[in-house]
C-alpha positions in Angstrom: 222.5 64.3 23.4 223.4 64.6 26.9 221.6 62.0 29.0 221.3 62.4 32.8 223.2 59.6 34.8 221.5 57.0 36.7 223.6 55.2 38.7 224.8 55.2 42.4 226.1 58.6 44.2 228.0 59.6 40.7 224.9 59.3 38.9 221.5 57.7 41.1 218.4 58.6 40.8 215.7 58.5 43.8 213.5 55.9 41.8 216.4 52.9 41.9 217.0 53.7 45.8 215.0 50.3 46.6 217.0 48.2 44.8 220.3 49.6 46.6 218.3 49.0 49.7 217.5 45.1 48.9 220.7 44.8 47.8 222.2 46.3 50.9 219.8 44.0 52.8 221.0 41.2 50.9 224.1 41.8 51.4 224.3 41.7 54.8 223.5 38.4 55.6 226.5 37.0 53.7 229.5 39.4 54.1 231.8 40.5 56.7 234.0 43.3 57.4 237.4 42.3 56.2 240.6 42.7 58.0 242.7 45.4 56.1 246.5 43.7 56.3 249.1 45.9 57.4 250.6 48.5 55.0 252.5 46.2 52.6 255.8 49.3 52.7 255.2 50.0 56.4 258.7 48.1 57.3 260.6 50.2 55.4 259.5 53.9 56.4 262.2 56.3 56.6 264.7 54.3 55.2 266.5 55.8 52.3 266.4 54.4 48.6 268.9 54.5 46.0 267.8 54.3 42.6 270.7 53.4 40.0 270.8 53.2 36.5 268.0 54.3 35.5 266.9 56.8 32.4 264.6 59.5 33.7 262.8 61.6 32.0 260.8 65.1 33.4 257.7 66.9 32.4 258.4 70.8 34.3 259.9 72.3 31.2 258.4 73.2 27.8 260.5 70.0 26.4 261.2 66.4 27.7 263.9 67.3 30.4 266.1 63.3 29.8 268.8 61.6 31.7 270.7 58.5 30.8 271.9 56.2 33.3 271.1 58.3 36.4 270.4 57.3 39.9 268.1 59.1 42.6 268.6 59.5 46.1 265.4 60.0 48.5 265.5 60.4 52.0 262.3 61.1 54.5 260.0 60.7 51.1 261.6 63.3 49.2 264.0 63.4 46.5 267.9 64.5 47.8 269.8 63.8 44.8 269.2 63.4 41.3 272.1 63.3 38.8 274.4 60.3 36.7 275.0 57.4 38.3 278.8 57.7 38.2 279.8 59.6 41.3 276.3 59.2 43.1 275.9 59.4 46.7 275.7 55.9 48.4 274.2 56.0 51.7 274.2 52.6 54.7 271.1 51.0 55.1 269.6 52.5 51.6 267.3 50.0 49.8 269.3 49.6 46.1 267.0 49.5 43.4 268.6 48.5 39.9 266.7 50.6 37.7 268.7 49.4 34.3 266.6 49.0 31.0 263.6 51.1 33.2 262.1 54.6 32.8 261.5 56.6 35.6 258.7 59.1 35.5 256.9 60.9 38.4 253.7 59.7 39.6 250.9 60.2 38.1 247.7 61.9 39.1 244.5 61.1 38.2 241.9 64.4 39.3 238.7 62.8 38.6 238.2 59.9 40.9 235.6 58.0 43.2 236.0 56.6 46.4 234.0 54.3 48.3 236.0 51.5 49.7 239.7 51.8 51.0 240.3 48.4 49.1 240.8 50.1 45.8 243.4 52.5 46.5 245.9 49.7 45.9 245.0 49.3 41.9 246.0 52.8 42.3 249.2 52.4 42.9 249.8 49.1 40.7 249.1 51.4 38.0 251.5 54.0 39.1 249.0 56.5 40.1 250.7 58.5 43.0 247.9 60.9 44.0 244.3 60.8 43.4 241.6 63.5 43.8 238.4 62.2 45.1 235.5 64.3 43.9 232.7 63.0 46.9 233.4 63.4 49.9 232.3 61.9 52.6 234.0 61.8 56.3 236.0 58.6 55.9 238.0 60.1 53.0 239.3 62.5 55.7 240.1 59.6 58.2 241.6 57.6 54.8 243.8 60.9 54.2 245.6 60.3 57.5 245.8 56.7 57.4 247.6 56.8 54.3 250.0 59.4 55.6 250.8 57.9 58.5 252.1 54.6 56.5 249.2 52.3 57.9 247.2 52.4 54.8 248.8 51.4 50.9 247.3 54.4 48.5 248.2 57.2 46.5 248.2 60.8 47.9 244.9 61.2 49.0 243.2 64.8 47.8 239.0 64.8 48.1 236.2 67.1 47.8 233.5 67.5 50.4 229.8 66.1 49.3 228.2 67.5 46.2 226.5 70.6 45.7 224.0 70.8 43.9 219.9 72.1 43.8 216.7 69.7 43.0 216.8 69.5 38.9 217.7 66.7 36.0 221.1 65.7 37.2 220.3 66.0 41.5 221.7 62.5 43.0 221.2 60.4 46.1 224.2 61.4 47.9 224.3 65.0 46.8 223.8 67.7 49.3 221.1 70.2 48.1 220.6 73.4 48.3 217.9 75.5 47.4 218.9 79.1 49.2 222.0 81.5 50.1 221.0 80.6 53.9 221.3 76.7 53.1 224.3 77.0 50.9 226.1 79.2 53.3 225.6 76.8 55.9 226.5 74.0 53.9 229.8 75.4 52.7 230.5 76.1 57.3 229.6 72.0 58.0 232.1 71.0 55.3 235.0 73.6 56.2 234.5 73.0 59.9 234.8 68.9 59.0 238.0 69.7 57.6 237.1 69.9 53.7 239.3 72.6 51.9 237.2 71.7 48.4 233.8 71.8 47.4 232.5 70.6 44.4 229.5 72.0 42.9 227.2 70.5 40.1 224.8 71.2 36.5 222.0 72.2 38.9 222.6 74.9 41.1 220.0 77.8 41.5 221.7 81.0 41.0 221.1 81.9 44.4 222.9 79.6 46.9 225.5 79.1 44.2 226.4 82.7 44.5 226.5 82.1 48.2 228.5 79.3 48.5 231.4 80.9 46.1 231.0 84.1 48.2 231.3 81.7 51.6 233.9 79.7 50.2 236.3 82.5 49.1 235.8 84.1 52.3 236.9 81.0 54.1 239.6 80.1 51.6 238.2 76.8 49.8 239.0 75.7 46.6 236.4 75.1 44.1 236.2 72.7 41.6 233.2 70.4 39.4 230.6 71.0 37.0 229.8 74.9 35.8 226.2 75.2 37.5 223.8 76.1 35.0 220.8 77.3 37.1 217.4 76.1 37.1 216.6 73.8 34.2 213.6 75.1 32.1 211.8 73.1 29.4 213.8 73.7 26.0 217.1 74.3 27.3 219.8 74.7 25.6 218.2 73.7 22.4 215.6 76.4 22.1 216.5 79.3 24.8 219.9 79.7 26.8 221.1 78.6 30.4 219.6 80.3 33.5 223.6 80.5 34.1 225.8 81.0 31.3 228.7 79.2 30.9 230.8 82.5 30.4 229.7 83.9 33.7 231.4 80.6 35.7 234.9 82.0 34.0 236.0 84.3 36.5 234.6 82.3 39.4 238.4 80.9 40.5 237.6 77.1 39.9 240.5 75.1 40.8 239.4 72.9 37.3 236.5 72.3 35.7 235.8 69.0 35.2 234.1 67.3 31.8 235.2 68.5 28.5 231.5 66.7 27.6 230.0 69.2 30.3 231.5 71.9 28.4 230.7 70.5 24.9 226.6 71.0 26.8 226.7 74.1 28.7 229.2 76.5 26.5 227.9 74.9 23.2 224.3 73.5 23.6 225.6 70.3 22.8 226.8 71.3 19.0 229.7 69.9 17.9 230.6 73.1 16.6 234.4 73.5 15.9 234.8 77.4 15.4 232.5 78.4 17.9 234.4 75.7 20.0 237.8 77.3 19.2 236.2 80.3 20.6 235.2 78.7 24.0 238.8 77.1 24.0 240.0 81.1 24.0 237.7 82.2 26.5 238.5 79.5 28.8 242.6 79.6 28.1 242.4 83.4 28.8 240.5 82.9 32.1 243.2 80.6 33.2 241.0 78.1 34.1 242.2 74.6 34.5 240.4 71.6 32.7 240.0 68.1 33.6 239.1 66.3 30.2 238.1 62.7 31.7 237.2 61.8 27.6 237.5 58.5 29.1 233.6 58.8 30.5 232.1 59.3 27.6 234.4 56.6 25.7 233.2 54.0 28.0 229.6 54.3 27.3 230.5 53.8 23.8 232.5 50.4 24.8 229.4 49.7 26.6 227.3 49.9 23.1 230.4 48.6 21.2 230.2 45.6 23.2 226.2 45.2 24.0 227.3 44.9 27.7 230.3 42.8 27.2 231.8 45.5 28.5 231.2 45.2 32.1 232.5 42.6 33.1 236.0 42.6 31.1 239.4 41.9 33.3 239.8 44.5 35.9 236.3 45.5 36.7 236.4 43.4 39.5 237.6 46.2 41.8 234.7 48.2 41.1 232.9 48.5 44.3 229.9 45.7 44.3 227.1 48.4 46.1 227.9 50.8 43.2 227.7 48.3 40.6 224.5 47.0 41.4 222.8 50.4 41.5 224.7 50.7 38.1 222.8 48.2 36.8 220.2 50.2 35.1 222.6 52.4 33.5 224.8 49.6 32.4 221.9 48.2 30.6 220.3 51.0 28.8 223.6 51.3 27.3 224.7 48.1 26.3 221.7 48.9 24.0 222.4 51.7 22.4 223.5 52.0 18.7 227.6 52.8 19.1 227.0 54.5 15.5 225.0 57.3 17.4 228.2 58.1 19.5 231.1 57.4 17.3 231.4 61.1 16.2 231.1 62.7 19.6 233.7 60.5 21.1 236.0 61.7 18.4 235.3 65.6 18.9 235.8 65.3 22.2 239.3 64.1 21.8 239.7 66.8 19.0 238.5 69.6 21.2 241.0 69.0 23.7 243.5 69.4 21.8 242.2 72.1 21.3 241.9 73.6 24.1 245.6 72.6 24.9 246.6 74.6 21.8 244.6 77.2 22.8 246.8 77.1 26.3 244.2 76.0 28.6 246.0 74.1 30.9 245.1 70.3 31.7 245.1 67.6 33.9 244.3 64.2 33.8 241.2 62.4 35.3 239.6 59.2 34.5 236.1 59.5 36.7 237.1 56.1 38.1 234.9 54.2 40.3 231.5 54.5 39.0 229.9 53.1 35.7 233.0 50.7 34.5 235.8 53.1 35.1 238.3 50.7 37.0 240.4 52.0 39.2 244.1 53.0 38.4 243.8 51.1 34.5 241.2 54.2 33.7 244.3 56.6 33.8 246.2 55.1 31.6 243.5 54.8 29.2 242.3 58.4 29.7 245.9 59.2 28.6 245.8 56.8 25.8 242.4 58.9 24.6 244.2 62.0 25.0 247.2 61.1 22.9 244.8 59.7 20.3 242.8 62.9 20.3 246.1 64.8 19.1 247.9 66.0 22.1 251.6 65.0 21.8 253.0 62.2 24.4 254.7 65.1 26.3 251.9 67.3 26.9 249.7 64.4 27.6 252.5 63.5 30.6 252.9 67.0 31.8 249.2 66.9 32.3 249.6 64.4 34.6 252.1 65.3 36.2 253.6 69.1 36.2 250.5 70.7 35.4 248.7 69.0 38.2 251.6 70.3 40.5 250.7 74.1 39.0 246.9 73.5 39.5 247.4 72.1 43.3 250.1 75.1 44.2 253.0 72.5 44.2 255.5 73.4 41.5 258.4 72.1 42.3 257.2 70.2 45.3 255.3 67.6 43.3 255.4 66.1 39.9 258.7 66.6 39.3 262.3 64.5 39.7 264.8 66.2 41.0 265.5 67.5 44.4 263.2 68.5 47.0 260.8 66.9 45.0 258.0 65.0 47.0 259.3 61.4 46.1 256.6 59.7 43.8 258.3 58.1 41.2 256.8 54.9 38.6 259.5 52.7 36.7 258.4 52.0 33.5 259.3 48.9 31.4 259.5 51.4 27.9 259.7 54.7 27.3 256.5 56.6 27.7 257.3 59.0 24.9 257.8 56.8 22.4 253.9 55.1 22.8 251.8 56.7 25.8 250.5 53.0 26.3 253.5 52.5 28.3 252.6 53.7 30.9 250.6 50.2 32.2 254.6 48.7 32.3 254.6 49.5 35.8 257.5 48.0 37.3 257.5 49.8 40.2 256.5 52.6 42.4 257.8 55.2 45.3 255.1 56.4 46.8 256.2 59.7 49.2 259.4 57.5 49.6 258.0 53.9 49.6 258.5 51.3 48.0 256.6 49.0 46.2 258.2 46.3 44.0 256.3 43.9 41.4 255.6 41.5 44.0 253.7 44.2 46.4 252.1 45.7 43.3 250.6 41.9 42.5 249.5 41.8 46.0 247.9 45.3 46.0 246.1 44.8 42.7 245.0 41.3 44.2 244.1 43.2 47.2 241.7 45.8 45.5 239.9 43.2 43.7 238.5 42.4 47.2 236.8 45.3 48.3 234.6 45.1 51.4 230.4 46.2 50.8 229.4 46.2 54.1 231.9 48.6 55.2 231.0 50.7 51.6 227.7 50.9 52.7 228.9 52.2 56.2 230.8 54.4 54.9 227.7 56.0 52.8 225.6 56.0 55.5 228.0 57.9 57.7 228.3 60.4 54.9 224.2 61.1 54.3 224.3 61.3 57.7 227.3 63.6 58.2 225.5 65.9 55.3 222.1 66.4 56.9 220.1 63.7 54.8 220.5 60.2 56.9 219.5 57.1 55.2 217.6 54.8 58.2 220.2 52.0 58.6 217.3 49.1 59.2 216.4 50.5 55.6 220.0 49.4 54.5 219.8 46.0 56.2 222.4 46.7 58.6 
């Protein structure tokens, strides 16, 4: 059964909006904005690294693309030379790395992420993810997008949404902006493009209406869309007894840049059936649409851990750079599944692995995304687990990499820009302490990172992931209110406590 979320801005209802308020109120009595330090690989922008004997391995190609003692060459954050080590360019003033007994890989991406406090973006990077797609929006995310350009911020690639979409029904959030008509979507859709948004994501709920409008507004203005399939207005006995207002197949030809949720498909193409030939079917459909999927198995799997564990859960190592104003409006969520029975969910965590696989054999293609930062999704250690789910669910080591890396670059318009090693690639590389192909869990031996060209060694990945366990309520709280604000629904500030 598909159960509405309840938590903050990826899943809050109206009723807990008082305890986010005394909280908030709280709050700001005892905290302080912290002081960001300066961008741990500011020092050494624009100078060239060398990166010597190294193995590398690419995803681009239908097979594992391997070199043996090789060295890369970057330059002005992009790759200039890629081949053995014997004979490789050397260059004055290069930072030498000694890559010997490491993997390199290209960065990874996780598609699915939220965003509330700059703080976080370093566990990001200590976990080798390179670029990150936020999927709500608010106005800082664009200010954050520059910063981290410019070198004064330490992050991954910085991709976002604008606010939710969505209309009044089961699943509408705090922080979502609704719509009800074509006149209020369309207007919607002009306030994020003009604020510099080229994504929208939409959500379960919209009305037919203003989600027609908004796709027709957004294709005329040339945004991408991406989220939920909206299923229209939510009438007593759907999908169990009579079908969507919406139906799944009509979303298909819609251009979505991905659809996020293999569990949101398993609801609105199946009615919540774990069905596998008529699931097989949707997998075809969907491949032969050419629409992109963004599993994120790993946000169902943690509910499960949450009733595995009876809460335990929650507070396991790394969960302490989960923003503290989204984890207290958590709270309810976090407990009415720390008492569920794990029995109930033990088969649908395994179908969902299982289907897909199956949609990869079907040829949809896929990219990864944890749905980190809300519930107990940790930053930058979610991706490597989501990848761990997805190997476990069937996919082979190399597809499960190629969906993190070259497939993202196809989805985002980049091939051969992105997500690749060799040259003229953007330069976002992860040394690895193993091989990746050999067990997918390797991927958390991150012994290093180039991020568009910088580097960050094992010290500066302690500090970042020491960093992010730090993050800073007060200016999260700022930061929503600014959004709410930016979207037509302000939230009075004395209400906050600020």
């Amino acid at each position: 059964m598909l159960i509405p979320k309840s938590g903050i801005l990826a899943g809050m209802t109206y009723r807990i909006m008082p305890a986010f308020r005394r909280f908030a109120a709280t709050l700001a009595l005892s905290s302080a904005f912290t002081v960001a330090p300066a961008a741990l690989a500011a020092e050494a922008e624009g100078q060239p690294v060398i990166m010597r004997h190294v193995d590398l391995v690419e995803f681009s190609g239908e097979a594992p693309a391997r070199l043996h003692d090789g060295t890369v060459v970057v330059s002005d954050g992009a790759i200039i030379y890629v081949g053995p080590t014997e004979g490789a360019p050397t260059i004055s003033g290069a930072r030498e790395i000694d890559g010997s007994g490491l993997t390199a890989v290209p960065g990874l991406t996780d598609m699915h992420v939220h965003v509330w406090d700059e703080a976080e973006l370093g566990a990001y990077l200590a976990h080798g993810v390179t670029t990150v797609r936020n999927m709500s929006g608010m106005p800082f995310h664009l200010d954050l997008q520059k910063r981290i350009e410019a070198g004064e911020v330490d992050g991954p690639r910085l991709i976002t949404t604008g606010p939710i979409l969505n209309s009044e029904g089961a699943n509408a959030q705090i922080n979502h902006q609704l719509v009800e008509t074509a006149e209020a979507a369309r207007k919607a859709v002009a306030g994020q493009a003009d604020a510099g948004f080229t994504r929208l994501k939409v959500y379960s709920n919209l009305k037919r209406a203003p989600y027609e409008a908004l796709l027709e507004e957004a294709h005329r203005r040339g945004l991408k869309i991406t989220g939920h399939t909206p299923e229209g207005v939510r009438i007593e006995g759907m999908p169990y007894e009579r079908p969507f207002t919406i139906a799944f197949d009509e979303i298909l030809d819609d251009g979505f840049e991905t659809i996020e949720h293999v569990e949101s498909i398993l609801w609105h193409a199946l009615a919540d059936k774990l069905d596998d030939t008529k699931a097989r079917e949707v997998a075809k459909k969907i491949a032969a649409s050419g629409t992109p999927v963004t599993p994120t198995l790993l946000a169902h799997h943690n509910l499960l851990m949450m009733a595995r564990t009876h809460g335990g859960y929650a507070t396991r190592p790394g969960t302490e750079t989960l923003n503290p104003v989204t984890q207290a409006t958590e709270k309810g969520y976090i407990d009415f599944w720390s008492k569920q029975d794990s029995a109930d969910h033990e088969g649908k965590d395994a179908w969902l692995g299982r289907f897909t696989e199956m949609l990869e054999e079907e040829g949809v293609t896929l990219v990864t995304g944890s749905d980190s930062g809300i519930f107990s999704n940790v930053p930058g250690a979610s991706l490597q687990e989501e990848l761990v789910l997805m190997r476990h669910g069937g996919m082979s080591a190399f597809d499960v990499l190629k969906a993190s890396t070259a497939n993202v670059a196809k989805v985002l318009g980049e091939q051969g820009k992105s997500g690749c090693l060799s040259e003229g690639c953007r330069a976002d590389i992860v040394l690895l302490g193993c091989d990746p192909l050999e067990a997918i869990a390797c991927t958390a031996h991150v012994r290093g990172v180039l991020q568009a060209g910088r580097w960050y060694g094992p010290e500066e990945l302690a500090a970042l992931q020491a960093s992010a366990a730090k993050p800073d309520a007060q200016r999260t709280i700022q930061n929503l209110t600014e959004g709410m604000a930016a979207q037509g629904t302000p939230l009075d500030p004395a209400a906050l406590g600020l």
